[in-house]
N, C-alpha and C positions, 0 to 999 in steps of 0.2 A: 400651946402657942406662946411664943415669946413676946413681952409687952413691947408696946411700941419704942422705948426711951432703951433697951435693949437692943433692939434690934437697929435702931440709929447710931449705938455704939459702934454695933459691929462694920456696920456703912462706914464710918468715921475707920475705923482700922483697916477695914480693907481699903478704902481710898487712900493712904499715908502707907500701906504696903505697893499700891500699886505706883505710885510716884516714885518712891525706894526705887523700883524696879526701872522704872522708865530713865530715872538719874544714871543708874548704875548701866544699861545699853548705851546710852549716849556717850560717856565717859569711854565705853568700850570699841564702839564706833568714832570717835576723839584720835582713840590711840593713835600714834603712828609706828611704834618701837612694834614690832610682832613678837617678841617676845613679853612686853608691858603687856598686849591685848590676850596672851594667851594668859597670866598673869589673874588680870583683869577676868577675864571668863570663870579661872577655876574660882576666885572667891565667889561668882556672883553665884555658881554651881551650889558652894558650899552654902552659905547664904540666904538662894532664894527656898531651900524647902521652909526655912524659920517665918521667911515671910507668906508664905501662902497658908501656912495653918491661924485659924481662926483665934 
């Protein structure tokens, strides 16, 4: 079992990946150029696995 002051890290990274995330739809949803949004998506593609690993 992971100590508590661990596992509050991981809290802490996962909430600053989930904001990442939430910036980067908005921005995408922002767009108006449809080729900027298509653009926009493949980075966030490329991107988002970096943020959901722990």
């Amino acid at each position: 079992m992971k100590n508590p002051q661990d596992m509050g890290k991981q809290m802490d990274i996962m909430r600053e990946s989930m904001l990442k995330m939430h910036e980067q739809m908005h921005t995408i949803m922002d767009a108006k150029n449809p080729q900027e949004r298509v653009r926009l998506m493949q980075d966030h593609r490329h991107i988002l696995p970096g943020l959901c690993r722990p």
